[in-house]
C-alpha positions as CSV (number, residue, x, y, z in Angstrom):
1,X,80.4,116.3,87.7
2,X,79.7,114.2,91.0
3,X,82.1,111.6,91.5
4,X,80.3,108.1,92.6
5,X,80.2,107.7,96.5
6,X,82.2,103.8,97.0
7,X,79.7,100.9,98.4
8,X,79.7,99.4,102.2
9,X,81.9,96.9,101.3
10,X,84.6,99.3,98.8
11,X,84.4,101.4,102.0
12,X,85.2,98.4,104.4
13,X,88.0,96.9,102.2
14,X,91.6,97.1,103.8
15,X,94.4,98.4,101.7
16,X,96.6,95.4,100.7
17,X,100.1,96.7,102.4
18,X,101.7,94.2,99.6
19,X,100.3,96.0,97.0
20,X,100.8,99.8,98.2
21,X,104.6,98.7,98.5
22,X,105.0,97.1,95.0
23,X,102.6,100.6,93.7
24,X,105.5,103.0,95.6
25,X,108.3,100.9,94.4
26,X,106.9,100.9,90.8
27,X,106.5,105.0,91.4
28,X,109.9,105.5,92.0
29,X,111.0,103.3,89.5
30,X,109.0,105.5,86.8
31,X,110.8,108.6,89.0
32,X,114.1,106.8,88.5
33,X,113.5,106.8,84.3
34,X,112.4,110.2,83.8
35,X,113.2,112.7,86.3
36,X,116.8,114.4,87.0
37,X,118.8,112.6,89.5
38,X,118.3,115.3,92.5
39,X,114.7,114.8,92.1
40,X,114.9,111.1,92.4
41,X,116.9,111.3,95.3
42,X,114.5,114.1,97.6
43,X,111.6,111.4,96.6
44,X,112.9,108.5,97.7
45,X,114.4,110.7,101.1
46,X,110.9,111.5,101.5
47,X,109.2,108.7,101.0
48,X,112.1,106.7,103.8
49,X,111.0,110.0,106.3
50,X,107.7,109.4,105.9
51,X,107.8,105.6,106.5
52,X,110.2,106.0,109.6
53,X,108.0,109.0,111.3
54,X,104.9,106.3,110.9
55,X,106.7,103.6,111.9
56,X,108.3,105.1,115.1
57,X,104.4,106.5,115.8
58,X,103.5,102.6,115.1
59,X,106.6,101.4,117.4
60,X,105.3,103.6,120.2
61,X,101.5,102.9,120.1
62,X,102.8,99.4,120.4
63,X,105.0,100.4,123.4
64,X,101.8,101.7,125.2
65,X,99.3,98.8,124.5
66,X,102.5,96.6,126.1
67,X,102.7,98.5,129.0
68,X,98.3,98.6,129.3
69,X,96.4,96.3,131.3
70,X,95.3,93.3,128.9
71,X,97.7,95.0,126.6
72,X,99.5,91.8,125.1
73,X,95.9,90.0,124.6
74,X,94.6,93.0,122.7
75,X,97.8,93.0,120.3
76,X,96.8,90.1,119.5
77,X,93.8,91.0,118.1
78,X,95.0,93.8,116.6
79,X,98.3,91.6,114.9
80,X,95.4,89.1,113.4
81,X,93.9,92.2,111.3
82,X,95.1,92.5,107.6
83,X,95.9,95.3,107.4
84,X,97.2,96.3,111.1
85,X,99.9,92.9,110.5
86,X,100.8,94.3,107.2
87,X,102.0,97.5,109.1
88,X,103.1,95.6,112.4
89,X,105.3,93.4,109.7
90,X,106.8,96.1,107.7
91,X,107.9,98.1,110.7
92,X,108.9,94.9,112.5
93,X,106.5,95.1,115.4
94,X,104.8,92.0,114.8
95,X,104.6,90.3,118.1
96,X,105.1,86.8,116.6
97,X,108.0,86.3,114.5
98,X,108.0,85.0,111.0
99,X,108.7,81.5,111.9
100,X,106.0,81.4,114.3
101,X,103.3,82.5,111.8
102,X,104.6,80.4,109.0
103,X,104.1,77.5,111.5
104,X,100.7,78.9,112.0
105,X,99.9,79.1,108.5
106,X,101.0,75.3,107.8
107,X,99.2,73.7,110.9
108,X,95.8,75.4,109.4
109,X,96.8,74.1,105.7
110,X,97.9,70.4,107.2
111,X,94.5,69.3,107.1
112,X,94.2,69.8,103.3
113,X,97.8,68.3,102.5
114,X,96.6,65.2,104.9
115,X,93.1,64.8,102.7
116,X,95.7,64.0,100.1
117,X,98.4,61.7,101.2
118,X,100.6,64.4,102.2
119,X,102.6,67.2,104.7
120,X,105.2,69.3,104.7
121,X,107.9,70.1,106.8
122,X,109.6,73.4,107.9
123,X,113.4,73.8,107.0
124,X,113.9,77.2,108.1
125,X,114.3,80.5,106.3
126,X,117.5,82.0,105.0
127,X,118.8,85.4,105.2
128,X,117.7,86.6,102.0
129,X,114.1,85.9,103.5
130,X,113.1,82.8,101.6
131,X,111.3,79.9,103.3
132,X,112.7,76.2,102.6
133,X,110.2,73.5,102.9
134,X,110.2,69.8,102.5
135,X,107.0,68.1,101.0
136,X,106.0,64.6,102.2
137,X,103.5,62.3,100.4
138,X,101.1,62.5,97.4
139,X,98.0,63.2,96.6
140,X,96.3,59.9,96.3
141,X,94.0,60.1,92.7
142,X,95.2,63.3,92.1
143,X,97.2,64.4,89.3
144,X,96.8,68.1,89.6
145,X,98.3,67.6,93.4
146,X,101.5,69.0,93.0
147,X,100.2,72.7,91.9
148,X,96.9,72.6,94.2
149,X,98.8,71.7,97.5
150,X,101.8,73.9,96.3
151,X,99.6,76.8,96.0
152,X,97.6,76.0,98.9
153,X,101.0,75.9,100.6
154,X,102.2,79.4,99.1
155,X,98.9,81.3,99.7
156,X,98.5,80.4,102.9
157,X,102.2,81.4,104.2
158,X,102.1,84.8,101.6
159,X,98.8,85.7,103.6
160,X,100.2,84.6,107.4
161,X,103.8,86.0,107.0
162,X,103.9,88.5,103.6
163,X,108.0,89.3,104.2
164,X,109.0,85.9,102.5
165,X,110.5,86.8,99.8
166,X,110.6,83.1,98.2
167,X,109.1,79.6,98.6
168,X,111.4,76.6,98.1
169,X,109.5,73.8,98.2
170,X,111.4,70.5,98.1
171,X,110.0,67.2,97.5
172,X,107.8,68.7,94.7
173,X,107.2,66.2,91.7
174,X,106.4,68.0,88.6
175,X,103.9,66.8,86.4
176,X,103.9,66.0,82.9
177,X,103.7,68.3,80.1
178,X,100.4,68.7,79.9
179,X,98.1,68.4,76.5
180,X,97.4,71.0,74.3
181,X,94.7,71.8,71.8
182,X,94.2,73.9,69.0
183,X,96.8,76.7,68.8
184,X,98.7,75.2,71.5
185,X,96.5,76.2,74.7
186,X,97.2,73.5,77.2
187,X,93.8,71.7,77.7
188,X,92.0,71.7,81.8
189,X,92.5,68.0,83.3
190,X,89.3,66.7,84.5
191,X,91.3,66.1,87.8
192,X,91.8,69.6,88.2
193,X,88.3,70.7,88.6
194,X,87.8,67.9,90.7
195,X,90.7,68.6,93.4
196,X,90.0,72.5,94.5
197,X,91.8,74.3,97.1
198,X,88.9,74.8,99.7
199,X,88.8,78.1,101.1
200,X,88.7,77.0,104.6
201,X,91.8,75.4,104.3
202,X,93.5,78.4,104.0
């Protein structure tokens, strides 16, 4: 039987590096639970020889565009790609380092925060890889503000610098329970549909 040829846009769609980690890590995990030992252990070996042979391929392409004419402008463009980050990130090739696209990431989301009262200050990040923050302000009028700017917050520094392992965000109030209705489902504050994270605030 013919399999279905993919669409322009399935054909277009970059791999989510995220996801293809958590998918290999989740492989070996099942490896880990049912296969003998020696098995598990020639896996992972590959799967570590694999990613360092790509990565030192990755290390040296980088190495060449460096060395080009125009070389450090086209990294550039090639670091602000998706998919071409994710791999510059993983292999530790990015040309900006983490602290320098999370400060990126907020400048683009201050707008939002200061559309609502608010703004958030960078802390630092620790060595286990989790980013401290320090919220300033409310969200005038806006009950829901404390989940809508933390996840406009979170998204935006998850897309900008995906090797955080952690969010702290300090300063956060949190709201009250919320109402439920019948069988205990929480019930949709009015508020909340009516303070949406715009897109191009991310």
């Amino acid at each position: 039987m013919a399999q279905p040829s993919m669409t322009q846009s399935e054909v277009e769609q970059p791999p989510d590096v995220a996801m293809i980690g958590e998918r290999i890590e989740h492989i070996l995990g099942e490896l880990e639970a049912t296969a003998d030992q020696s098995i598990v252990e020639k896996t992972e070996d590959l799967v570590h020889t694999l990613l360092d042979f790509y990565g030192s391929g990755l290390a040296r392409i980088v190495e060449m565009v460096r060395e080009t004419e125009g070389g450090g402008q086209l990294l550039e463009v090639l670091a602000a790609d998706d998919l071409v980050k994710g791999l510059l990130v993983l292999h530790d090739l990015h040309p900006k380092s983490t602290l320098e696209r999370v400060t990126e990431a907020l400048d683009k989301v201050r707008p939002y925060l200061g559309s609502h009262a608010g703004d958030v200050d960078l802390l630092g990040v620790d060595a286990d890889g989790v980013l401290r923050l320090q919220l300033k302000g409310t969200c005038d009028g806006c009950p829901s503000s404390t989940v809508t700017v933390k996840y406009a917050i979170e998204k935006a520094i998850h897309q900008a610098a995906p090797e955080i392992s952690d969010i702290d965000v300090a300063g956060v109030v949190e709201e009250k329970p919320a109402e439920t209705g019948p069988g205990g489902r929480p019930l949709l504050p009015l508020q909340a549909i009516e303070c949406p994270v715009p897109e191009d605030a991310l």
